[in-house]
RODREN-551419 format. One record per atom (N, C-alpha, C): residue in three letters; x, y, z. Coordinates in pm, whole numbers, plus 50000, padded with zeros to 5 digits. Last residue first. Example, Ala and Ser with C-alpha at 12.3 -4.5 7.8 and 13.67 -1.06 7.14 Angstrom:
BEGIN
SER512854977550708
SER513674989450714
SER512905000350787
ALA513194943150780
ALA512304955050780
ALA513204967050780
! end
This chain:
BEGIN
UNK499804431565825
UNK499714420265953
UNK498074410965882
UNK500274440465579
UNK501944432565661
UNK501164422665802
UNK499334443765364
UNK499444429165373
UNK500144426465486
UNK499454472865307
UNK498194464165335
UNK497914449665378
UNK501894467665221
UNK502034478165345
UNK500684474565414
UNK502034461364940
UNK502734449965098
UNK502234459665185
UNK500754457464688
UNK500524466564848
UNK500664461464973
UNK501404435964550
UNK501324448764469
UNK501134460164625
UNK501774413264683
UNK503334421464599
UNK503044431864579
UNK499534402964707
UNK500164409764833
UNK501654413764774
UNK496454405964517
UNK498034403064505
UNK498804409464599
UNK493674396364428
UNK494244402464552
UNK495914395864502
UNK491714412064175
UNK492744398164193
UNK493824401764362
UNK489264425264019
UNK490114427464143
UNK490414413764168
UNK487384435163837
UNK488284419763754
UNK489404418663854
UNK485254448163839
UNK486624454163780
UNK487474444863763
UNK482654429063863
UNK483154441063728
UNK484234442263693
UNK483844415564061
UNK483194405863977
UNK482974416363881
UNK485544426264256
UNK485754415064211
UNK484954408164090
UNK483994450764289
UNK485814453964209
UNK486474439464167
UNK481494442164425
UNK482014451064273
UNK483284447764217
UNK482604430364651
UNK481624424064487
UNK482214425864426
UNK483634454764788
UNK484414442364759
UNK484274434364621
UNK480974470664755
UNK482354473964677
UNK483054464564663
UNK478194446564717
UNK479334456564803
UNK480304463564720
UNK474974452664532
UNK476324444264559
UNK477344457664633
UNK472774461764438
UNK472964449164588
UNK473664445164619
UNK473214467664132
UNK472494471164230
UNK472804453364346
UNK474474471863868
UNK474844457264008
UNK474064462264108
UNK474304498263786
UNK473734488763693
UNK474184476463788
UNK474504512964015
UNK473524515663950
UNK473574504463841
UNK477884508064046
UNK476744506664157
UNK475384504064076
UNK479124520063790
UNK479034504963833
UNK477614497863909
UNK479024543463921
UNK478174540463764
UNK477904524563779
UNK480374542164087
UNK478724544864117
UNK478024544164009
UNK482624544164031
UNK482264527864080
UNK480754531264086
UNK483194561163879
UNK483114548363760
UNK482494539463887
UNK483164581564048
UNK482364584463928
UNK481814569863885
UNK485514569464230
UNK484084573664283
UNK482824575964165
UNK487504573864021
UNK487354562164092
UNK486264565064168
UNK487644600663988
UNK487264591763880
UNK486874580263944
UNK488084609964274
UNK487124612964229
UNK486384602664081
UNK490764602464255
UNK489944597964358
UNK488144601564264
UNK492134617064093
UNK492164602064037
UNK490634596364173
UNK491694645664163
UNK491104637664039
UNK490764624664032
UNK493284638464432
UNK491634643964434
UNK491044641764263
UNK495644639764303
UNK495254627064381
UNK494024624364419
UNK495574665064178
UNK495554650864137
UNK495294640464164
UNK495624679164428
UNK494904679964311
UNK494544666564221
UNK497894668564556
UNK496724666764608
UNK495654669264530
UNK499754682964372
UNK499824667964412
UNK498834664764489
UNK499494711664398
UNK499074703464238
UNK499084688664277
UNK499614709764668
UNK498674715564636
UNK498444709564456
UNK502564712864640
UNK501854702864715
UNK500584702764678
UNK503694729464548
UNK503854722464483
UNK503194710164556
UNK503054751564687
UNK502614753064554
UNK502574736764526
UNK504564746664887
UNK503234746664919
UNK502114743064766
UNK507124754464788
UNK506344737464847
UNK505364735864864
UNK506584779964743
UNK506874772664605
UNK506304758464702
UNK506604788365007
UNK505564790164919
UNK505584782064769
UNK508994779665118
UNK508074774265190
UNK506424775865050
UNK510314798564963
UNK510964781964994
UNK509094776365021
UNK509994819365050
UNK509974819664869
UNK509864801364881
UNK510574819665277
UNK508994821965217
UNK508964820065127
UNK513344817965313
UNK512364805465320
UNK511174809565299
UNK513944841665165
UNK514634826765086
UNK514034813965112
UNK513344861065321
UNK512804859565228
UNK513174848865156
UNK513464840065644
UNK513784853465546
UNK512924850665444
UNK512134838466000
UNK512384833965812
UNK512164843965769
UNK511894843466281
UNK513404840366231
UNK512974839766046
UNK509464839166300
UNK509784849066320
UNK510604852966298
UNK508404811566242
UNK507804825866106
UNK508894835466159
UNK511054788366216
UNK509994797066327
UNK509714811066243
UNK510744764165967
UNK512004775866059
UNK510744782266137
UNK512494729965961
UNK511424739165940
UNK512164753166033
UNK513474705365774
UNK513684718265791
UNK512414723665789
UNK512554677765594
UNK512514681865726
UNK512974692565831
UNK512594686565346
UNK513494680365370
UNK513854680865493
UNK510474719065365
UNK511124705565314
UNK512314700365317
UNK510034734465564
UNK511254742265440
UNK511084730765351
UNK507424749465710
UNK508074738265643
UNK508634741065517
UNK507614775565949
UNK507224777065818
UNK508034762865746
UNK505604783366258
UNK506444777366190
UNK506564778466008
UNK504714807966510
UNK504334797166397
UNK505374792566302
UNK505304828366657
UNK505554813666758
UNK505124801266614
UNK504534847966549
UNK505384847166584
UNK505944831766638
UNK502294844266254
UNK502554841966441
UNK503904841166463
UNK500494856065979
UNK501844854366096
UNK501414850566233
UNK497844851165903
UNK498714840465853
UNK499894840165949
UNK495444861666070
UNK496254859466007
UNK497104852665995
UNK493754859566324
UNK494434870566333
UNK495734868666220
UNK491484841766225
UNK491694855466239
UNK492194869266230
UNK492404815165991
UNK493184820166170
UNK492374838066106
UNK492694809765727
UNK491284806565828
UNK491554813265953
UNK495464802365668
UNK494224816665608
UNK493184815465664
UNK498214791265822
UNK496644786465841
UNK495534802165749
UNK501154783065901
UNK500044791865875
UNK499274789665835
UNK501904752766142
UNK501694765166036
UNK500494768965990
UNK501084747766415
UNK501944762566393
UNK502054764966287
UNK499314723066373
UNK499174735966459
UNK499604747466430
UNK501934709666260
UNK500244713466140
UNK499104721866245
UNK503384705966422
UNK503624714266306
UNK502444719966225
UNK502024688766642
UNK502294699566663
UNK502694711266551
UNK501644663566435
UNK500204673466487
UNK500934687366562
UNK504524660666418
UNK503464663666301
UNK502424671666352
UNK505244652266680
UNK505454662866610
UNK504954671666473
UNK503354631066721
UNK503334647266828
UNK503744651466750
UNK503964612866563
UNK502904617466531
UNK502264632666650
UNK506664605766612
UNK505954613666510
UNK505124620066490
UNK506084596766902
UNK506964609266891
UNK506574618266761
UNK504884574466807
UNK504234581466908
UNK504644597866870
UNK506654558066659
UNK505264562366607
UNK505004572466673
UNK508584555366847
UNK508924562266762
UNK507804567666663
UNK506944537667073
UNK507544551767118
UNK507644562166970
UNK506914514766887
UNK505694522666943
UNK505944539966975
UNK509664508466885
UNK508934518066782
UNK507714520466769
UNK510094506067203
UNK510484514567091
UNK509804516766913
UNK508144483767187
UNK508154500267254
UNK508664511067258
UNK509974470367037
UNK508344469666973
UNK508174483367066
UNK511984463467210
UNK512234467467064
UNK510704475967005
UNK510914451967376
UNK511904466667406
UNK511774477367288
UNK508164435967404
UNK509584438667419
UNK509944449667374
UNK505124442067553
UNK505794442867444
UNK507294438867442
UNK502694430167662
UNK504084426567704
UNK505264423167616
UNK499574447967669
UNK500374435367621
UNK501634436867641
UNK498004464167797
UNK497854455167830
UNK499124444867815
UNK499104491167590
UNK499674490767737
UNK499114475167793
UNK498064478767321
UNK499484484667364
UNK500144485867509
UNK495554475767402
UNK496394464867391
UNK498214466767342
UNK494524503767475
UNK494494495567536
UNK495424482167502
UNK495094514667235
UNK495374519367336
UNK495944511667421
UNK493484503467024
UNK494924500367069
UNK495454507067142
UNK491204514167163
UNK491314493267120
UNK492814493467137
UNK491134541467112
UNK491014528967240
UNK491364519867285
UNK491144536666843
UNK492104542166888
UNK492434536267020
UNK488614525966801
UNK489214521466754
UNK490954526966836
UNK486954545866926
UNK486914532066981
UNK487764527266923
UNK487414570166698
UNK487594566066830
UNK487574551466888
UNK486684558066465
UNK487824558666499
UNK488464560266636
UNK484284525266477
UNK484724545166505
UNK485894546566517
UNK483514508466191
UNK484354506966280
UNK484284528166332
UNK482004481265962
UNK481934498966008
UNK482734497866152
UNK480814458165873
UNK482454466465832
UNK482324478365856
UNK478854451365982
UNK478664461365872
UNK479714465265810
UNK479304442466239
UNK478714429966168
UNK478544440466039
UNK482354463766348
UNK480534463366335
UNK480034446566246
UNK485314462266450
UNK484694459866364
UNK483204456866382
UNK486984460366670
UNK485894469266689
UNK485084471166591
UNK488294438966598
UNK487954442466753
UNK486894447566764
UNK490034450966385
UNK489134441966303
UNK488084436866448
UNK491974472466510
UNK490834474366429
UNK489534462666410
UNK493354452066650
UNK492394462666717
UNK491584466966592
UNK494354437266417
UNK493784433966557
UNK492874442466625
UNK495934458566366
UNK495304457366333
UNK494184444866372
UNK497764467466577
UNK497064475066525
UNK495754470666413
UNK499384442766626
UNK498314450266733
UNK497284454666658
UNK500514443566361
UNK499674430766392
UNK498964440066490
UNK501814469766375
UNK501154466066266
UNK500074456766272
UNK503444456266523
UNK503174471566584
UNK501704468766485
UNK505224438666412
UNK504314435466564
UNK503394448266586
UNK506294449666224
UNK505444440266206
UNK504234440066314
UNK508394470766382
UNK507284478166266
UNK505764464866244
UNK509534445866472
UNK508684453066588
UNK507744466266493
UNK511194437666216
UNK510034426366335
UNK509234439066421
UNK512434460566179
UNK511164453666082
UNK510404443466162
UNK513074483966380
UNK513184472566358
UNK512024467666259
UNK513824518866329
UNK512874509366381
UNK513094496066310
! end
């Protein structure tokens, strides 16, 4: 995908968000989805940009179709399905029905190892929820924006999270 049409894709998108934006900074994800629904097919993309509209698109079927077929401990009828998948990493995946013991051993160590990385990421989240509500309670009336600008000492720098900065 092209960096101009990743850009353009990015600008829509966010456009549409800030569209359906509330006078509250509150937005539905639905309506929001809508929004670019709609100004994806309204607008008069070039080739390039519908291509990597297209290439968003494709991902995100295949993802939601993988996170369908794998195994799931909540399913009833258990963890196997014949028709269910098992993620090898490194974008290898195999059908439960075809995997040996080399990709369960595979698939279960990744799993393992995903699971300590969401752990963590659920710590650091959580500290950051602890300290801002501590915050909250002694600034009473103030937003988060406030907050992180006038406690935590928040300096907007578009080097540090280009991905937040692109449109």
């Amino acid at each position: 995908m092209s960096g101009i049409a990743d850009i353009r894709l990015h600008e829509i998108v966010e456009e549409a968000a800030r569209a359906v934006t509330d006078d509250t900074g509150r937005f539905h994800k639905g309506a929001f989805e809508a929004e670019v629904r709609r100004r994806l097919s309204a607008e008069d993309l070039d080739l390039h940009v519908q291509a990597a509209a297209m290439d968003k698109l494709a991902h995100g079927l295949v993802r939601g179709w993988g996170e369908r077929r794998s195994p799931n401990p909540r399913r009833k009828a258990g963890m196997f399905h014949p028709k269910g998948i098992l993620k090898l990493g490194s974008g290898m995946w195999v059908w439960m029905d075809s995997a040996t013991p080399t990709d369960l051993l595979e698939w279960g160590r990744l799993s393992s190892r995903n699971l300590a990385r969401v752990a963590q990421a659920e710590t650091v989240r959580q500290d950051y929820v602890a300290e801002r509500l501590d915050a909250f309670r002694l600034h009473a009336g103030l937003l988060l924006g406030e907050l992180e600008r006038i406690v935590f000492g928040y300096v907007h720098d578009p080097d540090a999270d280009p991905d937040l900065d692109v449109a």
